[in-house]
N, C-alpha and C positions, 0 to 999 in steps of 0.2 A: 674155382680154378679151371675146371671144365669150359665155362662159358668162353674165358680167355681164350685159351691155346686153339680152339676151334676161332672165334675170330683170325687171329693171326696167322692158322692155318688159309683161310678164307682170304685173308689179304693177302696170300702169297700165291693164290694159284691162277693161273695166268687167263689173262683177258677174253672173253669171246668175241668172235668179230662181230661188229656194228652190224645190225638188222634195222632195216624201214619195216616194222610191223610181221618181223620172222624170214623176210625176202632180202639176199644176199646182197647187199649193195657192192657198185665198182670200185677199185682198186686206185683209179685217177685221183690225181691231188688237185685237175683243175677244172673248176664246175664245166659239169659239161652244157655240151649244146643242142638242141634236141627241136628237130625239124617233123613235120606233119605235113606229106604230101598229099595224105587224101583222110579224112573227108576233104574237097575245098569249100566246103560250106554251098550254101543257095540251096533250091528243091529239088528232093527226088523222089521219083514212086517207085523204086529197089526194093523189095522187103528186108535184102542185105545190104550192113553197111560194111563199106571196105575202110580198115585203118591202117596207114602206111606210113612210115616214115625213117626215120636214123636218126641213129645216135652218134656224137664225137668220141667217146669214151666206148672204146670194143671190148672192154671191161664189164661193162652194165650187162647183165643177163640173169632176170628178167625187169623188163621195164612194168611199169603199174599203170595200168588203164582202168579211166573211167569212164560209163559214159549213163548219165542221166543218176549217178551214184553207184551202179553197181560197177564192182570190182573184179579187174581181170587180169592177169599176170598174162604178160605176150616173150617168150622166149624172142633173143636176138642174135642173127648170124652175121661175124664181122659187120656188126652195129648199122644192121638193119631189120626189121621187124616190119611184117606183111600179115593180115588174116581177116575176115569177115564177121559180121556179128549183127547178129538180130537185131533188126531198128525198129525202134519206137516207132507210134504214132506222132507227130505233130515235131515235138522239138529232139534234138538228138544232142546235148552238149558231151563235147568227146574231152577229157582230159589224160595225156600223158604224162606221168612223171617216172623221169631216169636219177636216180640218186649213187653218187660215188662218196672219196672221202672230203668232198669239200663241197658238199652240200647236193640240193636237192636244183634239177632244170624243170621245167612245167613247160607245156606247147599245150591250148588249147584249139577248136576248134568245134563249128556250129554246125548241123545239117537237119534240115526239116523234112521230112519224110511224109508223102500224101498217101498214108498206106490204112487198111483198118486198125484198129488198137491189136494187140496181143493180153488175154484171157490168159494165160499162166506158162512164164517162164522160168525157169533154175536154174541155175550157174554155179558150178563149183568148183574151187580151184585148193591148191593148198601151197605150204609155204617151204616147201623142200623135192630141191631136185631129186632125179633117182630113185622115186615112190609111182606107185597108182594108187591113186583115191578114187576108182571110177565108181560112176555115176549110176545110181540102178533106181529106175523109176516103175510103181505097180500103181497099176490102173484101175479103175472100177471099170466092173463086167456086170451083165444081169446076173448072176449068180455071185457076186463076193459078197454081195449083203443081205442077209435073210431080211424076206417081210416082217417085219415085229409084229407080234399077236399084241389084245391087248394087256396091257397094263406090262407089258413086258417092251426092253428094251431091244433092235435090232443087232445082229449078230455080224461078224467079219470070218469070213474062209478067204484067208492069205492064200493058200493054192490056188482060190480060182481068179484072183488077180490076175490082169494081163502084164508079164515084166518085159520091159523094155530096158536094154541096158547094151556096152557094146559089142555083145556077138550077135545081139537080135535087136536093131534098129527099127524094124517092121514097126510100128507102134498103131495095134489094132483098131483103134477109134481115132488114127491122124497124126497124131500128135508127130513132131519133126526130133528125131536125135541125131545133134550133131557129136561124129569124133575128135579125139582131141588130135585135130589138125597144127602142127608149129614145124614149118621149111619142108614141109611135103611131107611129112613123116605123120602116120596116123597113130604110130605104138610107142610114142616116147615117154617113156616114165619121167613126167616131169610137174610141171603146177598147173596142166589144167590149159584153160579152160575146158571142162567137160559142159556142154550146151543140152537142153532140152525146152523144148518150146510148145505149145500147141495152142492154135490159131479158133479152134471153135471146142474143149473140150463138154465131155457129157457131164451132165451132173453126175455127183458121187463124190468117194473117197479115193486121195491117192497118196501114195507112200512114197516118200523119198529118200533114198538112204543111200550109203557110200558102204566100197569094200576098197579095205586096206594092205595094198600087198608092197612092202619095201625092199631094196633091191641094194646090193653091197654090206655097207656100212650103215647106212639110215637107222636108225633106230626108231626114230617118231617125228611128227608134222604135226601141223593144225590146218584141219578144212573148213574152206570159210562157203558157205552155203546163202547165196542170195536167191530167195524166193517174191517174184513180181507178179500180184495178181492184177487185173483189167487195166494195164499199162496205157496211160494217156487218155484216161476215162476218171470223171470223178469219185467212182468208185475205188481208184487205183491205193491200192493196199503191198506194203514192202515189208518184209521178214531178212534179219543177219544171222546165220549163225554160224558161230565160230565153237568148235570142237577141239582134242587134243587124239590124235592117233598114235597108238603104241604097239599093239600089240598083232603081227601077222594074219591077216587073215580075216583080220575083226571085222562082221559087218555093225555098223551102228545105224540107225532109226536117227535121221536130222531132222526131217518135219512132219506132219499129216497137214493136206489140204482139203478141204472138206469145197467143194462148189456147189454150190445149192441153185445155179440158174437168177438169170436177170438180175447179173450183173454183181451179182452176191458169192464172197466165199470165205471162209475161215478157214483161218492155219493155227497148227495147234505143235507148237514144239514141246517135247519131251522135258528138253534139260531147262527150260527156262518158263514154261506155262505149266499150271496146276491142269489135273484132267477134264478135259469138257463133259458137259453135263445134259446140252442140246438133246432133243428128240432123234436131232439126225445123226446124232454121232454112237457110232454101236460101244458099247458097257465091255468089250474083251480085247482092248486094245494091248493090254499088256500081256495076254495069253498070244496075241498073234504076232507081237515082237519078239518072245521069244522062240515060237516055232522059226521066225527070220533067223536070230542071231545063233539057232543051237544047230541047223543047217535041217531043218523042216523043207524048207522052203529054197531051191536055187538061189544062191547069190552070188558064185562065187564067178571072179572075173573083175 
C-alpha cells in the first residue's frame, strides 16, 4: 500500500521547470534568434578571444557556450552577452546555444588563432545563479614534494603549495587567473565562468578544487569542471567533471594534475579514477585532501 500512496503522492507534486542540463532556460514560447557578432571568423594572433553577440528572447539568461568542447555559461543583459576567453592554438570553433520553451537556437562561428598551444587550462562553472563556486588552484613549489628516498614513495605538504585563487591572482610560477568577469561586474555570484590558464607551467603536481558558498535560497548546484592539457598539440588530453554541491562552505578536491615535462601529463580525478600508482605521484594524497577540506589548509573564498 506504501508503494502506492507515495506514487500518487509523487504524481501530484508539481512540476519543475525545464532545465538544458541544470541551466534555467527562457520563458519565450517563440524559438528564439541568436546572432554572433564576433568572433567573425578568418586569422588572429589575440591570445584572447572575444565572444559577442544577442539574443531575441531577454528571457534566456544564461546562454551555453562552447568552444572547441569546453563548456561555459555567459550571463545576458537585455539579451546581449559580451566576454573574452582563452584561445586555442590553431582552430577555435565557437558554439552558442540560447534555449527557451520552444526549443533550442544555435549560432556557430570559426576563428584560427596563430598563437602558441596552451599546456593546462581549467574552467569551471556551475548550474545555479546566486552561488560561488570559486575556483582555487595549488601549485607545485620546490618544497611541496619531498624527495623520495629509496624504496619509499614521495611525500605531498599541501601548505607549501602555492594557492592561487580570487583574492590572490599573483600565480607564482605565471600561470594567468582570470575573475569571474559578466557586464563589468567581477563579484557576481553566478555560473561562472571561473578561468585559469597557464602558458609554460613547471613540472609537478597541482590541485584543483572549488569552495562552495550559496547565497539566499540556493540550497545546491552542480560544478562542471573542464580540465585541457597541451591544447592544439597532439598530445592534447581533456578531463569533465561534474560534481553535486550542497553543503556551505564545502571545499571539494575536483582533479590532481600531475605534468611530468615534454609534453606529458596526467589528471587524476578523485570521484571517477582509482588512485595512481606512478613513481611520480606521492602515496598521501588522501591525508592532504583532508588537511584541505577539514580547513588545514586556506580555502576559503
Amino acid at each position: 500500500m506504501l508503494p502506492v500512496l507515495l506514487a500518487v503522492l509523487l504524481s501530484q507534486a508539481p512540476t519543475a521547470p525545464s532545465r538544458q542540463q541544470g541551466v534555467p532556460i527562457g520563458q519565450g514560447k517563440t524559438l528564439p534568434t541568436v546572432r554572433l557578432t564576433a568572433p567573425a571568423g578568418g586569422w588572429t594572433v589575440d591570445r584572447m578571444l572575444l565572444v559577442e553577440g544577442t539574443v531575441s528572447d531577454t528571457t534566456i539568461d544564461p546562454v551555453v557556450l562552447s568552444i572547441n568542447g569546453d563548456r561555459y555559461l555567459m550571463r545576458t543583459f537585455s539579451g546581449r552577452f559580451k566576454r573574452k576567453f582563452p584561445a586555442a592554438s590553431g582552430k577555435n570553433v565557437v558554439t552558442l546555444m540560447a534555449t527557451n520553451q520552444a526549443g533550442t537556437a544555435r549560432a556557430q562561428a570559426t576563428s584560427y588563432a596563430q598563437i602558441p598551444p596552451v599546456p593546462l587550462k581549467a574552467i569551471l562553472t556551475s548550474d545555479t545563479q546566486g552561488v560561488y563556486t570559486d575556483l582555487h588552484i595549488y601549485e607545485p613549489t620546490q618544497d611541496s614534494v619531498s624527495t623520495a628516498k629509496a624504496g619509499e614513495a614521495p611525500s605531498l605538504d599541501l601548505k607549501k603549495m602555492a594557492h592561487v585563487y580570487w583574492a590572490d591572482t599573483e600565480s607564482p610560477s605565471g600561470g594567468t587567473f582570470f575573475l569571474n568577469e559578466q557586464g563589468g561586474s567581477f563579484d557576481d555570484p553566478a555560473y561562472g565562468p571561473y578561468l585559469y590558464v597557464h602558458r609554460a607551467p613547471p613540472k609537478g603536481l597541482y590541485l584543483i578544487a572549488t569552495n562552495y558558498w550559496p547565497s539566499g535560497d540556493k540550497a545546491h548546484t552542480v560544478a562542471t569542471l573542464n580540465v585541457v592539457l597541451y591544447e592544439g598539440t597532439p598530445q592534447e588530453l581533456r578531463r569533465m567533471v561534474r560534481i553535486p554541491l550542497a553543503t556551505p562552505g564545502t571545499t571539494r578536491v575536483l582533479a590532481w594534475v600531475n605534468v611530468l615535462g615534454d609534453g606529458k601529463a596526467e589528471v587524476y580525478v578523485p570521484s571517477q579514477d582509482p588512485a595512481p600508482k606512478g613513481a611520480s605521484w606521492p602515496r598521501n594524497l588522501d591525508e592532504a585532501v583532508k588537511t584541505l577540506t577539514t580547513g588545514g589548509v586556506d580555502s576559503e573564498g
